[in-house]
N, C-alpha and C positions, 0 to 999 in steps of 0.2 A: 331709821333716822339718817340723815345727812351724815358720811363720812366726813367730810369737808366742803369748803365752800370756795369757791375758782375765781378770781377778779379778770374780768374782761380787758383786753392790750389795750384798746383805746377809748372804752366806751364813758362819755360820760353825761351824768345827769343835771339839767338847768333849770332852778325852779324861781319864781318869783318872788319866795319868801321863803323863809330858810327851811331847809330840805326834812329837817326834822318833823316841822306840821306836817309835811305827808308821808316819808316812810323812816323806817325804825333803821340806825346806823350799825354796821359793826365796824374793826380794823384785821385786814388782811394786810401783813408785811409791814406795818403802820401805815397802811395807806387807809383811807377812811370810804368805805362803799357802802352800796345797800343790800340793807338782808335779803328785800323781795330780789329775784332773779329779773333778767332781763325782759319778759314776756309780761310778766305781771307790772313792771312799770309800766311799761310801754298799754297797756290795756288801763291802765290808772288812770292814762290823758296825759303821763310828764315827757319832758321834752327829753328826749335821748341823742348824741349824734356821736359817731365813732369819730374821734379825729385819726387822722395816720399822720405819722410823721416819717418822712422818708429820707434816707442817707444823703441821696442821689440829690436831693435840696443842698444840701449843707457841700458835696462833691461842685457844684456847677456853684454855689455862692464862692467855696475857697479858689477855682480855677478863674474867675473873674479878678480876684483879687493880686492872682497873680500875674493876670494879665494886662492890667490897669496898673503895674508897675513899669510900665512898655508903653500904653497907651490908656493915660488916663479917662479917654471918653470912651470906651468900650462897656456896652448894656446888654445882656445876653435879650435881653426882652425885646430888643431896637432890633437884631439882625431878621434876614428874609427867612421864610417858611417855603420858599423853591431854591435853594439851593442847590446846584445842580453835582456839584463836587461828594455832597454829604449822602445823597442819594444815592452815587456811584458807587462810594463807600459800602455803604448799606447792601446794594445790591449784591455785591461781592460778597457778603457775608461777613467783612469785618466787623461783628458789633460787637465784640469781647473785651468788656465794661461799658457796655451801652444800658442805660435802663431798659428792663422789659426786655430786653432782645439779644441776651449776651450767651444763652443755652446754647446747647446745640442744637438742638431740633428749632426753637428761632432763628438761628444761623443759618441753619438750610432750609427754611421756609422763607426768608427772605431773599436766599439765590432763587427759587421757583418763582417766588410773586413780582418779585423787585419792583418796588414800590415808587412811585412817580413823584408822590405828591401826600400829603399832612392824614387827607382821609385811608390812603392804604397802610401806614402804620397804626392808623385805629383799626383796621381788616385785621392785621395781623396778629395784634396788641389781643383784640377779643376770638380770633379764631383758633388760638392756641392756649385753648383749655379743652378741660374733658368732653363738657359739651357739644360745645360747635366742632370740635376737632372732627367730627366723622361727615363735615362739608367741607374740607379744607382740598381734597381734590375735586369735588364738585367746583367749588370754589373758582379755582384755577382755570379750571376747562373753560368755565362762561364766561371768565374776566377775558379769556385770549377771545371769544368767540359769542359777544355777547349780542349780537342778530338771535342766537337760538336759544336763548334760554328758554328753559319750558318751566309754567306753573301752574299748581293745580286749578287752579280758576284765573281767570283772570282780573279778578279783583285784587289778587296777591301784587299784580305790578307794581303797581304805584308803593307799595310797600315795601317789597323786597328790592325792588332795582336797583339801592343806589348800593345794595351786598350781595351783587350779583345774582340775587333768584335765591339766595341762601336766609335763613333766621340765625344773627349773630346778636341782637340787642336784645335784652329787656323791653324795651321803650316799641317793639319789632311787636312783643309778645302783647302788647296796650292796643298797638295798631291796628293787629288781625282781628282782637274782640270788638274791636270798635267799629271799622271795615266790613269784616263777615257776618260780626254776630248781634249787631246794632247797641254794642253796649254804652255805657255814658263812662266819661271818663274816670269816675270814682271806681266804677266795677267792672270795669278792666284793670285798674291800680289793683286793686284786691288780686284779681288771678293770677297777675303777677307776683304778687307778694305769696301768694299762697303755692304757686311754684316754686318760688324759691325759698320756702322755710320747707320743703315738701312735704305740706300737710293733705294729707291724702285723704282725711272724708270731705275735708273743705272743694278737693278736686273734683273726687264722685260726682257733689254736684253742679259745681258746677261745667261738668262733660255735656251733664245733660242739657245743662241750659245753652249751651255754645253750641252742640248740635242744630237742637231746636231755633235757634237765634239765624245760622247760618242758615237752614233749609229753609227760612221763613226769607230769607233775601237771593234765593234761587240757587246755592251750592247747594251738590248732589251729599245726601246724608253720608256714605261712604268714604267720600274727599273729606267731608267737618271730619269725620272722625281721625282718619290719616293727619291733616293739620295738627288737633289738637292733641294727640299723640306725640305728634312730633316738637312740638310745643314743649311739651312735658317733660319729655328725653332730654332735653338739654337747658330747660330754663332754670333750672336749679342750679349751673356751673356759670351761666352767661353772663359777663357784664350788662351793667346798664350802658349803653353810651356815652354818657356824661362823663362819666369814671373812666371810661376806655380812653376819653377823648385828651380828657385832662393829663393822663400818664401819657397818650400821642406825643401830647406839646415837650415833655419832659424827657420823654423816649429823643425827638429830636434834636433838642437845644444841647444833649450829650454828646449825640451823635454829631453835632455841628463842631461842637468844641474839641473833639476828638478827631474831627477831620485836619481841621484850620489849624488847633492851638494843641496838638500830641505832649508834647513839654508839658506844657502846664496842666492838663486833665491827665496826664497820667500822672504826675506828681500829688494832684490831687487826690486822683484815684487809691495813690499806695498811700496815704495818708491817713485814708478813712477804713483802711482794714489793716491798720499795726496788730500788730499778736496774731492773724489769721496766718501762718507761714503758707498753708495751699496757696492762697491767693494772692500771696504777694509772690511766689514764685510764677503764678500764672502769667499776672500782671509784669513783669521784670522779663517773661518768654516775649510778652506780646510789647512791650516795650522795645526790645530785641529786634523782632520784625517789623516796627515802625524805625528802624533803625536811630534810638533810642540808645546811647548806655547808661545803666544805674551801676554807680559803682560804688564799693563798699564804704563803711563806715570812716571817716577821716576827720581825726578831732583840729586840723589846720579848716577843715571845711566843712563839715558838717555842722547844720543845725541840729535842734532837739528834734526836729523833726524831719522828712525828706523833704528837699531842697532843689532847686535847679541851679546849677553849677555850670555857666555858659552853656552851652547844647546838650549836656550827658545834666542826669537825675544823682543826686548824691544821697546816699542813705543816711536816716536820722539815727541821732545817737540815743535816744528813747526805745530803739527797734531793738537794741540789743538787750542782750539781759543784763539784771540786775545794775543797771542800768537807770537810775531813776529821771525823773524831770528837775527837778530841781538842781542837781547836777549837771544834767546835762544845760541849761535854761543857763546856768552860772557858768559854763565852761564857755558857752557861748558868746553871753554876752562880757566875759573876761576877757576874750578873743578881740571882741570889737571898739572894745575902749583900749586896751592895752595894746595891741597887735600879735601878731601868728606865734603861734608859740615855737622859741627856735633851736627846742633840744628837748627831751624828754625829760633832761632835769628840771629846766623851766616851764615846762607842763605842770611836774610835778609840785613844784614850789610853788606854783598860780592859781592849784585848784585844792590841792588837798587837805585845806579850811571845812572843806562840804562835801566830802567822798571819803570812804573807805581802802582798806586793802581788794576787795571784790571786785568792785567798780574798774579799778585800774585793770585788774588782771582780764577783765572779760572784754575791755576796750583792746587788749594789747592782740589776745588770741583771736579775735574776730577782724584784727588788721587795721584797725581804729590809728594806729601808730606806727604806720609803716612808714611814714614820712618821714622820719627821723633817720633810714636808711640803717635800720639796727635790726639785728635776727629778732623776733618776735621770742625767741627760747631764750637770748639774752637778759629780755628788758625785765619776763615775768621771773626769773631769776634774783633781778634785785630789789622786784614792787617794797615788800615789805623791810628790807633792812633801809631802802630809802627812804620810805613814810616815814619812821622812827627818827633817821637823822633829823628830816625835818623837824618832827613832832621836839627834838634835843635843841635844835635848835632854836625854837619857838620860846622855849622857857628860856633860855638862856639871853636870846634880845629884850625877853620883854623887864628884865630889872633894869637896861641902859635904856629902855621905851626907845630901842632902835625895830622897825619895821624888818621883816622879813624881804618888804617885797622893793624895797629902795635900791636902786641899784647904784654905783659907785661909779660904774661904765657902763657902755652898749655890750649887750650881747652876757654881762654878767651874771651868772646865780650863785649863793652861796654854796650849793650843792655839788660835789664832785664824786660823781658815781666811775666805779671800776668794775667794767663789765668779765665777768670767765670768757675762755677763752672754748667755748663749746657753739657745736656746730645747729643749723636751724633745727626746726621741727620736720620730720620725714613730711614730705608730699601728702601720703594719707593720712598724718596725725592733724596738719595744718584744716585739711579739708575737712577734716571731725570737727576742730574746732569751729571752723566758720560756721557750719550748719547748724551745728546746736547751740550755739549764742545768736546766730540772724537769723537761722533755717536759711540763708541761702547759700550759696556756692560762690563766691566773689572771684577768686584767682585762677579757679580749675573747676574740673568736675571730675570723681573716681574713675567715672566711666570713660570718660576720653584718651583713656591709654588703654582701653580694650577695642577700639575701635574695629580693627583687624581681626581679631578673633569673633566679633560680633558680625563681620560681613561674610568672614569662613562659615559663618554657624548657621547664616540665613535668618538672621535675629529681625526682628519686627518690634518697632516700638509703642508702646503702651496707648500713645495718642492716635498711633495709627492703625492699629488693631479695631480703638475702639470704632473708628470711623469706618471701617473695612465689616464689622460687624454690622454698624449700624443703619449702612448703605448698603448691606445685602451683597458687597462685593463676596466674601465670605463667607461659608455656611454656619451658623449656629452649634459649635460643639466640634469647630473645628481643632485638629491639634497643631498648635503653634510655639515656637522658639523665643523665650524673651529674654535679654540678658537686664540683668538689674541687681541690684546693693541690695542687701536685706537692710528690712529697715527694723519691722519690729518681728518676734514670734511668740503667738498667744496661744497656752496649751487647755486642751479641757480634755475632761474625763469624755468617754464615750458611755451610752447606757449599759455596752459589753465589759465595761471600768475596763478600756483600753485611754493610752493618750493619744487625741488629733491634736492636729495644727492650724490655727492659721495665719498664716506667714504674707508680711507687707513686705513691697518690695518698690523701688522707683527705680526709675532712668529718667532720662534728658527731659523726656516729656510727662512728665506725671506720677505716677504711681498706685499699685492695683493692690486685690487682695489676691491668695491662691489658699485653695484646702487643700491642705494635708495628711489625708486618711492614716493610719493608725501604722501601717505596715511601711509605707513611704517616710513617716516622720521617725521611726526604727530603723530606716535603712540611712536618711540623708540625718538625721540629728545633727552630728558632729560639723558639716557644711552649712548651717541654720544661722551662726552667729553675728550678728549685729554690724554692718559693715562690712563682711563678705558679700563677694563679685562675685554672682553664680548666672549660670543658664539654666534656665525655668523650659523646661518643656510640658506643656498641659494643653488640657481641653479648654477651648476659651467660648465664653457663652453670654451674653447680659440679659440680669435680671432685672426687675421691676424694681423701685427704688421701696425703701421700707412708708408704708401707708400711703405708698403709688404717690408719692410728691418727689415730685423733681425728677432730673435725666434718668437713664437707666443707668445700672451698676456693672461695670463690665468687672465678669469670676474669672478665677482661673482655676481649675481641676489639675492636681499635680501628677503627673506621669511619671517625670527623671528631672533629675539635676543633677549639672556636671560645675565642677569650678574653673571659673575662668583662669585665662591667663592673658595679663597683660602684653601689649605689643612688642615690646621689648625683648620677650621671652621668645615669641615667636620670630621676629625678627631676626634675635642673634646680635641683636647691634648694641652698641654699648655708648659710655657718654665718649668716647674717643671719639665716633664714629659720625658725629656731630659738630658744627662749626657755629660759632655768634658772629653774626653781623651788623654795624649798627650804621645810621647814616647821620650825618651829623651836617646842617644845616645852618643857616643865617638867620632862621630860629630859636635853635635850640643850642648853638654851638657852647655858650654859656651855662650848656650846663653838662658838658661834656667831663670835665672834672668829679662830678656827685656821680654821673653814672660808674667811672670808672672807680669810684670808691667804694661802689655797693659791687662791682665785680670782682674784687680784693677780697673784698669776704666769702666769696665761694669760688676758693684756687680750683681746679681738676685737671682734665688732661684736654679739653677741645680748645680748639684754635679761638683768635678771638680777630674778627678785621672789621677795621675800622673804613668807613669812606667819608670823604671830605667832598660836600656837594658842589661848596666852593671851585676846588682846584680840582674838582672829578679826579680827585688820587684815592685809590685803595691801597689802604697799608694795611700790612699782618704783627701782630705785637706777639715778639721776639721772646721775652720774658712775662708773659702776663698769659695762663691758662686758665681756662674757667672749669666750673661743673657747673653745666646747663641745666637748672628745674624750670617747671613752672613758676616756680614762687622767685625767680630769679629775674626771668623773662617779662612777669607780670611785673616788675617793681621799674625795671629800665623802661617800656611802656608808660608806668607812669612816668618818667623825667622825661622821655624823649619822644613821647607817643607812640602812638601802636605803630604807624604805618614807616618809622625809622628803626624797625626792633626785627630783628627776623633769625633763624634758626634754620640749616639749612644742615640735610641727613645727605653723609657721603658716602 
């Protein structure tokens, strides 16, 4: 008997008259389907048709909408299909968020083919699958050199020429039976079909008859059968055309948008995978190198969602945890009818109608509230004894039916918060937090104070390993240096009931697995923990990805680990050793008071000089020593921007 019964992702049944006269209903999920399975509809005579519904729709409708805030007449349907910018693109291999073409092994099948024109992204689109993937160098060779193609008969021409001498379509596979084997167009339809469901007595015969069909039109019996062989081998993986063509147009209207409009389609883009942290860390790399910045979460600017924020992408406050929409939806549009919020007390007092104690704290730790110019260890210090004043104070207006939110004067809140007098979150505690409330790294990354020890060590980064494997530059099983953060470690029994390991690790670019055999995770245990800065030495190898879908999986085979040491260490330098520079302009000069307010709060021993761009004077301040962090650096950046912020080791 039937274990269970499996509802198909998109398939659905259309009948004239209600679906129950012809077959018998059940409910899977509550969803309402048919008992018979999909074969025996479809032999009933009812109409079946799979719809898809694809992200990459909904990614190019929201990046138009952004864009037609700029320029209302812009239709992605209106623009040209030669592009020659978008093409260039392409060629080079940027399509990382491109439909269809973002892999890697698309990546570098379109630096080899580099594609011209509408129909080479259909080449491409159907030559990288299982199938046809074993003409993808045939492919190449005839597209540069296409005087010599050679085919087995010359009846093939007219058929395969416009795919180089190669079978890439379904519609390819209609052509040759009809061409070689005199068939009518119904049954050619059939052999098609019955390749690709690969039904193999329906094949047997008809082998024979395609032989016979072929020899009777003057192909040698030896070629029919080479053909139809070859036929075979790959009709069961192969687009039809139609389908290939369709995902083409799609494939480039991405590609177009991500050329022209980077802002808006990559905003787009991190939009439509909130909760996926891999990919929004990918997308924030490649954002990176369009010279793009996303910066963290900021309840003065962020939407509930990501946002463009004049040139840089601003992260949605939905991204973060616990975190909800409706909150966030309210904090927003709180913002925009009332104006910016201009103290964390008045945050507090503006929102915390529709949020909890959680809510605050996970905004404050993921930097949501750095605006305010207050240590982040300060503010989650007072979340809760403030909520409560509030909440005291809430009952006590409402028997004079006085308003909480009425103010008396500008700039007033009922609320007066008295912050401890305690210093910020350590550098790595900061960067914990970011990660695990956005997954991503906003101010800093762990690894960038080991940089120095990672160039002593001969370290190789994770994304460039896997390309060095994957291009053959490097042997298979070679032993390589990776330095990286543990991220997770998963133990299991061995059949000898010993414990392995397998321990995730990331850097800059990525992040891999390693195994851990039984003796190795006995010797390094204790350097295994969650957030340790180690060097990975192992055998590095990739494997086939699990039921052969998708890239391969680049292993790591553990050898040694050693624990890092920060540059610091190695250096010998200390924060004396270091000087703040800022430059202060006809810009920004107004806001030269806030930055020196947020440098108060982290007294130390390095000098602090100031340059006046105006009067090209450089002063040094006398009384005023800082302690240089990242998180210090990062915060004057935002008041004065990057390019007036600088740190200079003496």
């Amino acid at each position: 008997r039937p274990r269970n019964s499996s509802t198909h992702a998109t398939g659905v049944v259309i009948t004239d008259k209600p679906i129950t006269d012809y077959v018998p209903l059940s409910l899977n999920d509550d969803v309402a389907v048919t008992q018979f399975g999909m074969n025996t509809v479809a032999e009933l005579g009812l109409l079946k048709i799979d719809f898809l519904g694809l992200r990459y729709l909904t990614i190019i409708r929201n990046t138009e909408r952004l864009i037609r805030l700029g320029n209302s007449r812009f239709d992605i349907t209106k623009v040209t299909e030669n592009d020659a910018k978008t093409y260039e693109m392409l060629c080079k291999g940027k399509a990382l968020g491109i439909f269809q073409l973002e892999s890697e092994g698309m990546r570098t099948l379109l630096t080899k083919l580099c594609p011209e024109n509408l129909e080479d992204i259909i080449s491409v689109i159907s030559l990288y699958r299982p199938g046809p993937a074993q003409f993808i160098d045939e492919f190449l060779k005839n597209r540069k050199d296409r005087q010599h193609i050679l085919y087995k008969t010359p009846l093939l021409k007219p058929v395969l020429n416009s795919s180089m001498g190669c079978m890439l379509y379904q519609e390819q596979v209609m052509q040759v039976c009809r061409v070689l084997a005199g068939y009518s167009y119904g049954k050619a339809d059939l052999v098609r079909r019955a390749m690709a469901k690969k039904k193999k007595e329906a094949m047997l015969k008809e082998r024979d008859a395609f032989i016979a069909g072929c020899v009777k039109n003057g192909v040698e019996r030896k070629t029919a059968e080479e053909i139809f062989d070859s036929m075979e081998s790959f009709a069961s993986y192969a687009f039809n055309k139609s389908h290939a063509a369709a995902y083409a147009v799609i494939s480039y209207r991405t590609a177009y948008l991500k050329c022209h409009y980077p802002n808006e389609y990559m905003c787009a883009l991190l939009n439509s995978i909130m909760g996926d942290n891999a990919k929004i860390n990918e997308y924030i790399a490649e954002c990176a190198a369009l010279g793009i910045k996303v910066k963290g979460p900021d309840i003065n600017e962020s939407g509930s969602v990501f946002g463009i924020i004049g040139e840089n992408i601003r992260f949605g406050l939905t991204a973060v945890k616990n975190v909800g929409l409706a909150f966030a939806e309210f904090t927003e549009n709180e913002r925009e009818t009332g104006g910016k919020y201009k103290s964390f007390e008045d945050f507090l007092c503006r929102t915390s109608s529709v949020s909890n104690a959680k809510a605050y704290e996970s905004l404050i730790l993921a930097g949501a509230c750095d605006c305010f110019g207050i240590f982040r260890s300060k503010m989650f210090s007072v979340v809760d004894k403030a909520l409560s004043s509030i909440s005291g104070m809430k009952n006590e207006m409402r028997a004079g039916q006085i308003s909480l939110f009425e103010t008396i004067e500008e700039n007033y809140t009922p609320l007066k918060l008295e912050y401890p007098n305690i210093k910020e979150y350590p550098d790595k505690e900061r960067l914990s937090f970011e990660k695990t409330l956005t997954g991503v790294y906003f101010t800093g990354h762990p690894l960038e104070n080991y940089r120095v020890f990672a160039k002593n060590a001969n370290s190789v980064t994770i994304k460039d390993l896997y390309y060095s494997l994957k291009n053959g530059i490097i042997p298979d099983k070679q032993t390589v240096s990776v330095l990286g953060q543990v991220k997770l470690l998963r133990k299991k029994v061995t059949k000898s009931n010993k414990l392995m390991g397998f321990l995730t690790i990331e850097d800059l670019t990525g992040e891999t697995d390693v195994i851990v055999f039984p003796a190795s995770l006995e010797k390094y245990s204790s350097w295994l923990n969650t957030g340790e800065v180690v060097l990975v030495t192992a055998e590095a190898s990739l494997e086939e990805p699990f039921k052969g879908e998708g890239e391969d999986v680049l292993k790591l085979l553990l050898r040694a680990i050693t624990v890092a040491k920060p540059d610091g260490e190695i250096n010998g330098r200390n924060a004396a050793e270091k000087e703040l520079y800022l430059k202060i302009t006809a810009a920004n000069k107004n806001y030269l008071d806030a930055a020196l307010a947020v440098i108060k709060q982290s007294k130390g021993k390095s000098k602090l000089y100031v340059y006046y761009e105006e009067r090209k004077a450089l002063t040094v301040s006398k009384d005023m020593f800082v302690d240089i962090s990242e998180n210090l650096v990062s915060e004057l950046k935002e008041i004065l921007s990057d390019e007036n912020v600088a740190v200079k080791v003496i």
